[in-house]
C-alpha positions in Angstrom: 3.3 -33.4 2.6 2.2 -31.7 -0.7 -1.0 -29.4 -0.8 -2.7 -32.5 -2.5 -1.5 -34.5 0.7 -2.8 -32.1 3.2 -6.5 -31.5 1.2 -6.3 -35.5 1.2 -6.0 -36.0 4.7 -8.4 -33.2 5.6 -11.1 -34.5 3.5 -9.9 -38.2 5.2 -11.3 -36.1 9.0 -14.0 -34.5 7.1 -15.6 -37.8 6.2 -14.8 -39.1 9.7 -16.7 -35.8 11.5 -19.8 -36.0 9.2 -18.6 -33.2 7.6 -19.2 -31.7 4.0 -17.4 -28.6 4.2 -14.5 -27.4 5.9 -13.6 -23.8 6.2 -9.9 -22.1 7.7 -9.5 -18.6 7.6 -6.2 -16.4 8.0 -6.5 -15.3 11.5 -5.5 -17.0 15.4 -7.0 -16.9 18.8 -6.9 -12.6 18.6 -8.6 -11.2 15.5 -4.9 -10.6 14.5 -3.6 -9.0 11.5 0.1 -10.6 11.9 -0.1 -13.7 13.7 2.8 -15.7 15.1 3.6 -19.0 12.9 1.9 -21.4 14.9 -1.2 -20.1 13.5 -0.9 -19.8 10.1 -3.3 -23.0 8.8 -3.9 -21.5 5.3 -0.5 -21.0 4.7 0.1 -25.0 5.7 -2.5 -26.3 3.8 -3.1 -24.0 0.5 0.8 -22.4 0.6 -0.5 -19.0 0.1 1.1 -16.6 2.2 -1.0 -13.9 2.1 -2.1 -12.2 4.9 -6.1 -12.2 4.2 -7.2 -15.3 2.7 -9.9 -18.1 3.6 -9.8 -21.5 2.5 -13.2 -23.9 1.7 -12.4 -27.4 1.2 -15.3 -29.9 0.2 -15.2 -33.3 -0.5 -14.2 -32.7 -4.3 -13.0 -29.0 -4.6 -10.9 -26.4 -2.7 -11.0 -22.8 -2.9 -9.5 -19.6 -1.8 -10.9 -16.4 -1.4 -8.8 -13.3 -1.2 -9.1 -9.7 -2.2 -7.5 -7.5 -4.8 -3.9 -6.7 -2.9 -3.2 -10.8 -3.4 -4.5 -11.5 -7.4 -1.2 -11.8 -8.6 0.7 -13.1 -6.0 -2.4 -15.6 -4.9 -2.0 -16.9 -8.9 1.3 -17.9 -8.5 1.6 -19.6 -5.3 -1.5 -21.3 -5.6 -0.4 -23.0 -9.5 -0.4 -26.9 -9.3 -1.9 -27.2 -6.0 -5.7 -27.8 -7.4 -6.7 -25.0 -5.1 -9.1 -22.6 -6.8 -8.8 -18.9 -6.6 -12.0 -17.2 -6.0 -11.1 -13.3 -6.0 -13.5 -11.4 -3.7 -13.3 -7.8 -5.1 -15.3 -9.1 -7.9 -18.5 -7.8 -8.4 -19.2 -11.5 -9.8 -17.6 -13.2 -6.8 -20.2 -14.9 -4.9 -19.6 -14.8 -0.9 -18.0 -18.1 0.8 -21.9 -19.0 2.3 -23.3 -18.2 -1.0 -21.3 -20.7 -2.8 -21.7 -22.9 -0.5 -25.2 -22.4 -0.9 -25.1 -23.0 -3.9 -22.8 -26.1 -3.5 -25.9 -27.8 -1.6 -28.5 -27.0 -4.3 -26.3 -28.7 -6.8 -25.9 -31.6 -4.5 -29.7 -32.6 -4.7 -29.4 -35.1 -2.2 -31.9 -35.2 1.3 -28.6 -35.9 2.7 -28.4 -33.1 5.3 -25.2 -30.9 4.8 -22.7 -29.4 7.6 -19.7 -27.3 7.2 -16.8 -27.5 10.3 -15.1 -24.7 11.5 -12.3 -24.0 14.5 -14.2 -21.7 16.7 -10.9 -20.3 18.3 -10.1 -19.0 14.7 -13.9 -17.4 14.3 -14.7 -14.0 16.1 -17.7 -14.0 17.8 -19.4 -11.8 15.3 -17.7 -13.9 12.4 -19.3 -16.5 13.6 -22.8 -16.0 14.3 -22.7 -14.1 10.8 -22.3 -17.2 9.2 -24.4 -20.1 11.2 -27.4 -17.3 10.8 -26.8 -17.0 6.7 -25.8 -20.9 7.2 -28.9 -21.8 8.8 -31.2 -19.7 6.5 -30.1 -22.5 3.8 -30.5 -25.7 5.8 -27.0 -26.0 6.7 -25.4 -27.0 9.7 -22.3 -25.4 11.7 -19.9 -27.6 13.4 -17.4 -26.5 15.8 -14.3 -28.6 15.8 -10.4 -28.1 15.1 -9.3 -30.4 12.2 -5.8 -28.9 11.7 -4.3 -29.7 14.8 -4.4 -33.0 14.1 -3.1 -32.7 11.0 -0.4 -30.5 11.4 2.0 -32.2 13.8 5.3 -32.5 11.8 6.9 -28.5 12.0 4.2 -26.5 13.3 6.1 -23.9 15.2 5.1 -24.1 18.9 3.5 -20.9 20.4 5.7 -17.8 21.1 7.2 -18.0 24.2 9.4 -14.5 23.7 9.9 -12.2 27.1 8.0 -9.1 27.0 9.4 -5.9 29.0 7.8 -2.8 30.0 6.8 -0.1 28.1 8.4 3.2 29.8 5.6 5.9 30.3 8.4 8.1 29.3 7.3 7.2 25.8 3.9 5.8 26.5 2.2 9.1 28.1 0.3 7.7 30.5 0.5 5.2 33.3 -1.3 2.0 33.2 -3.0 3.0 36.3 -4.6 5.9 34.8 -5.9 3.6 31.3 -7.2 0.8 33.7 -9.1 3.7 35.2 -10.5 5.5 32.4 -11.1 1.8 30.8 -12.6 0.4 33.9 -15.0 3.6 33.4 -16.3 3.1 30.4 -16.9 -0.7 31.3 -19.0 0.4 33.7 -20.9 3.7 31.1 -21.7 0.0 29.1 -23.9 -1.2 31.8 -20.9 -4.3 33.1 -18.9 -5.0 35.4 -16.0 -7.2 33.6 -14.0 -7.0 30.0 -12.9 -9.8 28.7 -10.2 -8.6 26.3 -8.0 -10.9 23.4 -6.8 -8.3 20.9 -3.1 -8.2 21.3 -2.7 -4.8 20.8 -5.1 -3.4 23.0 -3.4 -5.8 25.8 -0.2 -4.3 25.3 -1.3 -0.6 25.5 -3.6 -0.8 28.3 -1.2 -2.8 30.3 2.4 -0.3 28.4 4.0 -3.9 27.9 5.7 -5.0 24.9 6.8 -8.0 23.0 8.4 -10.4 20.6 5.9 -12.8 20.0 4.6 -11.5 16.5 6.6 -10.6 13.5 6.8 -6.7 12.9 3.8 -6.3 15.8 5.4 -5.7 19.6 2.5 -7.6 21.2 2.7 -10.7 23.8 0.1 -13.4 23.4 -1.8 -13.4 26.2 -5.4 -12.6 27.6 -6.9 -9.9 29.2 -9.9 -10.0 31.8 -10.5 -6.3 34.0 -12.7 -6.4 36.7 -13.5 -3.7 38.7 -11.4 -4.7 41.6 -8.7 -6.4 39.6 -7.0 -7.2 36.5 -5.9 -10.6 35.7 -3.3 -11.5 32.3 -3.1 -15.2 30.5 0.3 -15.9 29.3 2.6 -18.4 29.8 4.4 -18.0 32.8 8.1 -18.5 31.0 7.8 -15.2 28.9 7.3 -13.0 32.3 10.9 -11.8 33.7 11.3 -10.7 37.6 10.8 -7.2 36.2 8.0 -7.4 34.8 6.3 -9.5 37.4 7.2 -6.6 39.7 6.4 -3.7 37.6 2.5 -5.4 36.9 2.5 -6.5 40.2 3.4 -2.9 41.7 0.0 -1.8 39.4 -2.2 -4.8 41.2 -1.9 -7.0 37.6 -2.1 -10.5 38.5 -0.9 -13.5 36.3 -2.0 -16.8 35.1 -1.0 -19.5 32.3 -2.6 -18.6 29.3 -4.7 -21.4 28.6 -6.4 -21.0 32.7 -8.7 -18.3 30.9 -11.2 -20.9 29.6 -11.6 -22.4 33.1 -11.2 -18.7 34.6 -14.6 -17.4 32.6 -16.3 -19.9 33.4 -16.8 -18.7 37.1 -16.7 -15.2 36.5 -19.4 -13.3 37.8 -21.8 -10.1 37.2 -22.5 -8.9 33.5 -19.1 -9.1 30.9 -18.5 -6.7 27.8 -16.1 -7.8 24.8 -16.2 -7.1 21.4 -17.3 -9.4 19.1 -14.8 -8.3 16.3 -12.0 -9.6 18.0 -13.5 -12.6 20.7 -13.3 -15.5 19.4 -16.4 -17.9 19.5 -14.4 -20.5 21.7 -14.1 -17.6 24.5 -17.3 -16.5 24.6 -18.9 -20.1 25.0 -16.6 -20.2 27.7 -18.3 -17.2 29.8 -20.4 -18.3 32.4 -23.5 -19.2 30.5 -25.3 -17.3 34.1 -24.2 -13.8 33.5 -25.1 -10.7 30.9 -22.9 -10.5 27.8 -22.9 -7.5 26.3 -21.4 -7.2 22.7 -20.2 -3.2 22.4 -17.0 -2.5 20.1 -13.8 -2.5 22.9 -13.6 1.2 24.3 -9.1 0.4 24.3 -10.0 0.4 20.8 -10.9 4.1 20.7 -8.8 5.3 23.6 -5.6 3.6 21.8 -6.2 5.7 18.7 -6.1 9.0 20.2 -2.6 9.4 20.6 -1.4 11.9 23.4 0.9 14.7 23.3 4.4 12.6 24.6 3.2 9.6 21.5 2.8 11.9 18.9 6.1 14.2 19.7 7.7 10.7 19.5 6.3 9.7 16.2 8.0 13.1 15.0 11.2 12.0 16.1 10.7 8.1 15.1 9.7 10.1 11.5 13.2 12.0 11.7 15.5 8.9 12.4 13.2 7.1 9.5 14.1 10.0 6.7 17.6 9.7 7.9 17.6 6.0 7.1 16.0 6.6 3.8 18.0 9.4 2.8 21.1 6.9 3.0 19.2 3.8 1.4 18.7 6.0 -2.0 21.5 8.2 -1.7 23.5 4.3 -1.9 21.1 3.2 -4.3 22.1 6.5 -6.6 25.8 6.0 -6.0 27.9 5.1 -9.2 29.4 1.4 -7.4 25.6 0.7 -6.5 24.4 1.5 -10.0 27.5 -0.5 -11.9 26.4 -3.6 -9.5 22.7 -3.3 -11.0 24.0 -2.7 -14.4 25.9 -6.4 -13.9 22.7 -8.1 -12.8 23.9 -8.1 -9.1 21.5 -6.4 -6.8 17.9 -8.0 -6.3 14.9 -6.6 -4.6 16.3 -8.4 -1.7 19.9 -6.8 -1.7 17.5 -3.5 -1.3 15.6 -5.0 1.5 18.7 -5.7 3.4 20.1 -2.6 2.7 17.2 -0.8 3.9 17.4 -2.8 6.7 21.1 -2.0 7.9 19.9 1.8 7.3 17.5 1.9 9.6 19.4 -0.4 12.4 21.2 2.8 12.6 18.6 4.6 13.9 18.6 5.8 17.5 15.4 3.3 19.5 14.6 0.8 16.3 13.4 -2.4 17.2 12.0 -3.7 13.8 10.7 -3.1 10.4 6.5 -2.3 11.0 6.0 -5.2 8.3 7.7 -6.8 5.5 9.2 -4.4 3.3 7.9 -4.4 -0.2 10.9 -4.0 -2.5 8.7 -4.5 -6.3 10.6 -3.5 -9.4 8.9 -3.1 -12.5 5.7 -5.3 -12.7 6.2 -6.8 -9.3 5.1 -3.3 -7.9 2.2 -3.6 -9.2 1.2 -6.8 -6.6 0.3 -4.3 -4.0 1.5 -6.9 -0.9 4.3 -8.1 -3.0 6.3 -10.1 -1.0 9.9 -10.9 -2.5 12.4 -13.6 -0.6 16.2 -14.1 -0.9 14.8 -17.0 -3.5 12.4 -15.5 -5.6 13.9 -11.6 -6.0 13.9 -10.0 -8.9 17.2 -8.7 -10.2 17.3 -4.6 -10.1 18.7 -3.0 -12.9 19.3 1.0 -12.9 16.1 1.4 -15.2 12.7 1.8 -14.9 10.7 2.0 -12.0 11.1 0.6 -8.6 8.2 0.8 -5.6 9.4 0.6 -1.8 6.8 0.8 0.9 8.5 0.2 4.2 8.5 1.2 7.7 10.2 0.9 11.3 8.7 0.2 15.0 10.8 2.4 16.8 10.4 2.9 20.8 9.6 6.6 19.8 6.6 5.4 17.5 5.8 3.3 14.1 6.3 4.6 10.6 5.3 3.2 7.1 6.3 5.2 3.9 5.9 3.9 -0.1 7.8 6.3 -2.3 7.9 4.9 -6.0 10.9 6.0 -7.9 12.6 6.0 -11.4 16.0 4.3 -11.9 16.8 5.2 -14.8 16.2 5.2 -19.0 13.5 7.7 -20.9 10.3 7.8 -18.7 7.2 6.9 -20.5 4.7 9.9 -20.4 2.3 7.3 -19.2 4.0 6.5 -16.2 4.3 10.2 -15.4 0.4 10.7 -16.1 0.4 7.5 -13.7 2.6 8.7 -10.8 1.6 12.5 -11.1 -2.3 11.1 -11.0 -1.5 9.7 -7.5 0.6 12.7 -6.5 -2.1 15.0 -7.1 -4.7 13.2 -4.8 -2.2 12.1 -2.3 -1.7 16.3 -1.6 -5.2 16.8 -2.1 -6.0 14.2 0.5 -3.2 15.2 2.4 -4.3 19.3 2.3 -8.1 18.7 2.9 -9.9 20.0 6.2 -13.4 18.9 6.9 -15.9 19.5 9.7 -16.3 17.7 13.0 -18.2 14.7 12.7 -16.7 13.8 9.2 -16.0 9.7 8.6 -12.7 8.3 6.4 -15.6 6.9 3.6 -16.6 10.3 2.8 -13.2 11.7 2.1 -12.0 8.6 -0.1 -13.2 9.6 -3.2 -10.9 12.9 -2.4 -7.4 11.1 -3.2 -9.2 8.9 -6.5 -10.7 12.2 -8.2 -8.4 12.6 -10.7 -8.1 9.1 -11.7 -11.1 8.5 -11.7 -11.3 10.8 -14.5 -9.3 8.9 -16.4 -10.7 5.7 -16.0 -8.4 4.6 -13.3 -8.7 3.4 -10.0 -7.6 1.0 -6.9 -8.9 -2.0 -4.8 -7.1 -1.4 -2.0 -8.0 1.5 0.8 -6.6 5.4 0.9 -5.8 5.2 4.7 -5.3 3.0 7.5 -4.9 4.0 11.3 -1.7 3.6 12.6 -0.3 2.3 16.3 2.1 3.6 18.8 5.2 1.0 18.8 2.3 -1.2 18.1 0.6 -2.0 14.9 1.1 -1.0 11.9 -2.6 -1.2 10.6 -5.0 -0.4 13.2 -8.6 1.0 13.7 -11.4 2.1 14.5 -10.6 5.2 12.2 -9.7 4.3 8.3 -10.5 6.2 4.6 -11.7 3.3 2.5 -14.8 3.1 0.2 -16.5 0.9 2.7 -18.9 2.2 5.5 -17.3 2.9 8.5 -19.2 5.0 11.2 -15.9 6.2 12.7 -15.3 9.7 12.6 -12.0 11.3 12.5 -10.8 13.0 15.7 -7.8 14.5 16.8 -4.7 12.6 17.8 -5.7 9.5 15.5 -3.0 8.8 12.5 -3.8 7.4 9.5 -2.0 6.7 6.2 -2.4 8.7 3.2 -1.8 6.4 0.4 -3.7 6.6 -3.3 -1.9 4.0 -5.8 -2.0 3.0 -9.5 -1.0 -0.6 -10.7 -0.8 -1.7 -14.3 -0.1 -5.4 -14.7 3.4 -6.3 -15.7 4.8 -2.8 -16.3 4.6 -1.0 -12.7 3.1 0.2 -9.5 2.7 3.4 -8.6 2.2 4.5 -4.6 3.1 7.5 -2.9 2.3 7.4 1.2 2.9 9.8 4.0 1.8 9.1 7.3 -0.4 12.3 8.9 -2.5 12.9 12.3 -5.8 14.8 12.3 -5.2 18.1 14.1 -7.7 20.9 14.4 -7.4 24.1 12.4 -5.9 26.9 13.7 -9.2 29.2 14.2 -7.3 32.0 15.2 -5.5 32.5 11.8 -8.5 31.7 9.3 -12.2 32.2 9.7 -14.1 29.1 9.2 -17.7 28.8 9.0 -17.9 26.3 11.7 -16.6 26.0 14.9 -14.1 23.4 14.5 -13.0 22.3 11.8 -10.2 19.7 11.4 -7.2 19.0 9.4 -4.3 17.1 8.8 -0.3 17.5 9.9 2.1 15.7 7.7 4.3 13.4 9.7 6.1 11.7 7.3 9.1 13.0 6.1 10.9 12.2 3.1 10.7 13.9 -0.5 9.1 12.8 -3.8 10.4 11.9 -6.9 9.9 15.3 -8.9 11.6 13.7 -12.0 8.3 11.5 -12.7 6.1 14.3 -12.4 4.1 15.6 -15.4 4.5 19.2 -14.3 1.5 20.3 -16.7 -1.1 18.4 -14.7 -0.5 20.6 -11.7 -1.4 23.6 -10.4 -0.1 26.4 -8.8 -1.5 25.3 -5.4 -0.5 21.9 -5.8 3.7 23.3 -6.7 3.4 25.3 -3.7 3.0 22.6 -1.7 5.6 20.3 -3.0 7.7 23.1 -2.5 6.4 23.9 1.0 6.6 20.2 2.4 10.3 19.3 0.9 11.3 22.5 2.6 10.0 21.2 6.1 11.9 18.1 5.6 15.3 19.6 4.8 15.0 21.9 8.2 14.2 19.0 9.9 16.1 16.3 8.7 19.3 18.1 6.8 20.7 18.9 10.4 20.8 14.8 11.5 23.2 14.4 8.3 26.4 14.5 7.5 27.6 17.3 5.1 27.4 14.7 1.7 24.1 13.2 2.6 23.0 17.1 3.7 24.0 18.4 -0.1 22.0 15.4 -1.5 18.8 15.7 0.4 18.9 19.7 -0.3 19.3 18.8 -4.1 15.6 16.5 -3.8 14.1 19.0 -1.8 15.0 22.0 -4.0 12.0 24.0 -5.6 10.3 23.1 -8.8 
């Protein structure tokens, strides 16, 4: 079926529901950021493959709304298909229930007008959101899955991978002890049960992990603790004898993973979740009898402290990364690498590979943390490029070449952009560019701030000296970061939006300022780093604790596209400082070649 087929037949279901408007977002059953394949409806019906997108189909038009990181790549996958981009960062961009809004005053028909959405694919928040601003219009919400019956030829079934434990050798702390402390603060919220569907939380409170989600080790599966028990939804063929003895042996009982319906339904006393991640379907299943009480999920919070024994493995998972990445660009320097580029026979994909085998030399890899984006020239400059062994660009040894990658390793997860020049004279706009994003990278990287501080007020830190140039970027500065989990999690984040999280010691977050100009390059430099408090016995503050960052990332920068007259002497010193910590702790992991190349990017400018 063509995208004109599938609109088609939708509309065919629409007109058979009663149904003027249809709306599929790009999400499943768990709020997830990643989802397994089964799940991806926009992707089926619009052939965008974006991870953030929301299709509207009406009766006459179809439309997709996404935000700045998929412009480009949005505008190419969705030519021909009669699907309408609608790009959300606009200021101009009016919100899916506004245009719909409007779509019903242009109508000017008595004829009332409903919209239909999946409430599986709806959080519970989502959802009430829009009946309420639905509602306020005249417009009705209907619950009801259209795609299922639609997609029946190739929809990948659910994942039905074998998860295995997660060792509290590298976890830090028992399961028993986070059912505890989670069961706790159930109980501080005034309930008695948690119902809990976010896949990452499931797999941290419960140190399992999976295979069921591309670049995320999760398990699909439900959660519900009770203060006397603990019960997990998943299908019973993913759960191996040792796992079934190792939950068992921690009072973790099992059912199949669509018995949690059925299961809430009888529950009894007063239940949290959080509406950001419950889907509407799940909470209309709860006893209608008992409290509900809608508090963001405390596994949230606890999972983004990290502990001492998770964050001395992210420092080892950070060493076995820079040792991947110091032989990925010391191949991509070599003379037979370069005289392969120079003959039009290495594509972004040929570096994605290589990367790849790199980092499957690493001691406890499991996977890449996402898709690797591999964007030469313009294509860096689609911030969630997305290149396949098809559609690659070919790499010459010129010009610039962005590569924002990561690993899940047992020890932790890692994610790393370092933009590079391949060769040719560099344009003293791209250094102006890249030096730009240095600076506030290092700034951001080097601030402290007082207790009590959120990521939105430290944003505008890495965009200062851009912004003085008339230059900024849609996406956000920082992102939290998971334990062998995901690679984008919260609460914490630095973004322009309001977020009332504060930053506290043990989370990680990215550190990530970028600048994209259309068809010539992208420009992103990335480190990951963990608030840590300042050392009060070395320097006098004027507060009593004051916070800070530690660097965990380890790999140097390009120096060759710096514009060394934009810095300062601060700013040198730490160049110099940080690509000194990485040759001490990465030179002695190398071999004596791959040593003498490392030292020559580290040495001192």
């Amino acid at each position: 079926m063509t995208v004109q087929d599938k609109l088609a037949a939708l509309r065919g279901l629409m007109q058979q529901e009663g149904l003027n408007a249809y709306i599929v977002p790009s999400t499943d059953p768990h709020a997830s950021e990643y989802m397994a394949s089964h799940w991806a409806e926009v992707c089926w019906l619009t052939s965008f493959t974006g991870e953030a997108g929301t299709a509207v189909v009406t009766l006459d038009q179809a439309l997709l709304w996404t935000d700045s990181r998929y412009y480009l790549q949005a505008g190419i996958e969705l030519e021909g298909t009669t699907v309408q981009l609608m790009r959300e960062s606009d200021i101009d961009c009016p919100k899916i229930e506004e245009w719909l809004v409007s779509a019903v005053s242009d109508q000017q028909s008595e004829v009332s007008f409903v919209v239909g959405v999946n409430p599986e694919m709806w959080s519970v928040n989502a959802y009430k959101e829009l009946k309420d601003k639905l509602e306020e219009a005249g417009i009705g919400l209907t619950s009801v899955d259209l795609i299922r019956p639609l997609w029946t030829e190739n929809r990948p079934p659910k994942p039905m991978h074998r998860f295995f434990e997660f060792d509290t050798r590298y976890a830090g702390e028992s399961i028993h002890s986070k059912l505890g402390r989670i069961r706790a603060k159930i109980r501080e919220k005034g309930a008695d049960t948690m119902v809990v569907s976010a896949l990452d939380e499931i797999a941290w409170v419960l140190n399992v992990r999976g295979h069921d989600v591309e670049f995320n080790p999760v398990v699909v599966s439900y959660l519900v603790i009770e203060q006397s028990k603990c019960t997990m939804f998943v299908q019973p063929q993913k759960i191996t004898r040792e796992v079934t003895a190792y939950l068992r042996a921690n009072d973790v009982e099992f059912r199949d993973y669509e018995e949690v319906f059925p299961y809430l339904k009888h529950i009894e006393g007063s239940v949290l979740f959080d509406g950001a991640k419950v889907n509407e379907a799940l909470y209309e299943a709860i006893n209608p009898d008992v409290k509900k009480i809608n508090a963001q999920s405390p596994i949230l919070v606890a999972k983004s402290h990290k502990n001492h024994i998770e964050l001395a493995g992210v420092r080892k998972a950070m060493e076995q990364d820079a040792v991947a990445l110091t032989r990925f660009f010391r191949w991509l320097e070599s003379d037979a690498t370069r005289a392969h580029m120079a003959a039009g026979r290495i594509t972004e994909w040929d570096l994605m590979e290589q990367l790849h085998a790199c980092r499957l030399q690493g001691k406890n890899f499991v996977e890449e943390s996402f898709g690797t984006i591999a964007g030469y020239q313009g294509n860096g400059a689609i911030v969630h490029y997305a290149a396949t062994k098809e559609t690659a660009d070919v790499v010459y040894p010129q010009e610039m070449l962005l590569l924002d990658s990561g690993g899940q390793y047992l020890d932790g997860t890692t994610d790393i952009t370092r933009t590079v020049w391949l060769g040719g004279k560099i344009p003293a706009q791209a250094k102006r560019d890249y030096t730009y994003v240095l600076k506030g990278h290092l700034m951001l990287g080097h601030l402290r701030w007082p207790r009590g501080t959120r990521g939105n007020q430290i944003d505008a830190i890495a965009k200062q000296y851009m912004w003085q140039a008339g230059i900024t970027y849609g996406h956000g500065t920082g992102h939290g970061v998971g334990h062998f989990l995901s690679c984008h999690e919260g609460p914490q984040n630095i973004r322009t939006d309001k977020n009332p999280t504060v930053l506290e010691a043990g989370q990680i977050c990215s550190d990530e300022p970028g600048i994209y100009r259309t068809g010539k390059w992208g420009i992103r430099t990335e480190n990951l780093v963990v608030v840590t408090p300042v050392d009060s016995t070395k320097e006098a503050t004027t507060e009593d604790e004051w916070l800070t960052w530690e660097t965990l990332t380890l790999f140097p920068y390009d120096t060759t596209l710096i514009d060394f007259s934009l810095l300062t002497e601060q700013e040198r010193e730490w160049i110099n400082d940080y690509h000194a910590e990485v040759y001490k702790r990465v030179s002695p992991l190398l071999n004596e070649e791959e040593a003498k190349w490392l030292e020559e990017k580290c040495k001192k400018i």
